[in-house]
C-alpha positions as a printed Julia matrix, in Angstrom:
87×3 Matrix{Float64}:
 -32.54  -56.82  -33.4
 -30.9   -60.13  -32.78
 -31.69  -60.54  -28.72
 -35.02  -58.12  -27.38
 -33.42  -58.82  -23.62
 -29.83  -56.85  -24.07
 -29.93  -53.51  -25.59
 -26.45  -54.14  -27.85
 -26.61  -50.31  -29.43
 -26.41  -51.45  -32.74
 -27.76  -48.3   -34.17
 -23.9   -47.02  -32.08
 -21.87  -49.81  -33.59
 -24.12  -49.33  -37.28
 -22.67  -45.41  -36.84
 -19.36  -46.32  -35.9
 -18.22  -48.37  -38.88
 -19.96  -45.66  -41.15
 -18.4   -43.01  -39.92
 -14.66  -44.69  -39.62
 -15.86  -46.28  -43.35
 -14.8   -49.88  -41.89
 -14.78  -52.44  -44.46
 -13.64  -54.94  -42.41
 -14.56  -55.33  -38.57
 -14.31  -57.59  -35.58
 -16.59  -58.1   -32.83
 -15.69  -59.38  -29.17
 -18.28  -60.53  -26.86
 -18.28  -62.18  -23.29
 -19.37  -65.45  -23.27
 -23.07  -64.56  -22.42
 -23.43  -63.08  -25.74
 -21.39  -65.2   -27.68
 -24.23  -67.74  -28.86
 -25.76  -64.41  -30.21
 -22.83  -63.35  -32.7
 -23.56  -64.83  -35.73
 -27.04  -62.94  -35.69
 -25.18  -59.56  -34.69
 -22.43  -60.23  -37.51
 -25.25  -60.59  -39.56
 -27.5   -57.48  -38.71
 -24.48  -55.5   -39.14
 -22.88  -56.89  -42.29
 -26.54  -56.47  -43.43
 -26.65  -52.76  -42.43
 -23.26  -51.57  -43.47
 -22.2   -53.89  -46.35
 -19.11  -54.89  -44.02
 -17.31  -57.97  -43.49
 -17.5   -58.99  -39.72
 -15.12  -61.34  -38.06
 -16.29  -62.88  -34.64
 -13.46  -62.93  -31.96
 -14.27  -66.17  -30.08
 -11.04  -65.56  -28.16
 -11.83  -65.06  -24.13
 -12.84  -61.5   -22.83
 -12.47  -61.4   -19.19
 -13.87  -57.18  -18.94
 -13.82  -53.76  -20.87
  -9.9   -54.05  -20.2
  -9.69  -57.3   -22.1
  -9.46  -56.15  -26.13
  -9.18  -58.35  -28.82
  -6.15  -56.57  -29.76
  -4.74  -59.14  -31.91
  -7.88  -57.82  -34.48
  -4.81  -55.96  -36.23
  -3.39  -58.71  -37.51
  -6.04  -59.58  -39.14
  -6.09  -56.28  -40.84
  -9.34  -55.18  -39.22
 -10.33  -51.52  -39.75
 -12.18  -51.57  -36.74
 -12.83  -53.07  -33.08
 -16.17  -53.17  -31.67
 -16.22  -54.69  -28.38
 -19.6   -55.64  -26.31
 -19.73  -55.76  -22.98
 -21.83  -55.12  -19.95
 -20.69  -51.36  -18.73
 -20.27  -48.65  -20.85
 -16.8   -47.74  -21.66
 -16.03  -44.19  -23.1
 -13.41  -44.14  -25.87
């Protein structure tokens, strides 16, 4: 996995872009884990064969979405934080 200290449920976020067949997707991250999104792009373009944009935008909480992602024709939002958030 790309960082041992956070547990980023990747095997979730793997699941989620199989099951809504996501070709393309964008990830949001506070700033903690931004310096760790290339190497979570990668695991999960590696793992899923999809193309994975990196919103570099600011995330101020679970209530802060990327939701400009749409315009960039995303098929799917996958934002990381530090509580879980039920959708």
């Amino acid at each position: 996995t790309p960082d041992e200290t956070y547990d980023l449920e990747l095997d979730k976020a793997v699941a989620a872009i199989q099951e809504q067949q996501a070709k393309s997707v964008v990830i949001q991250l506070p700033d903690g884990l931004k310096s760790r999104a290339k190497k979570i792009a990668d695991e999960l373009t590696s793992r899923t064969g999809c193309d994975v944009t990196i919103w570099l935008g600011s995330n101020f909480g679970a209530c802060d979405l990327a939701l400009h992602a749409r315009s960039l024709g995303a098929d799917l939002l996958i934002h990381f934080g530090h509580s879980e958030w039920r959708y």
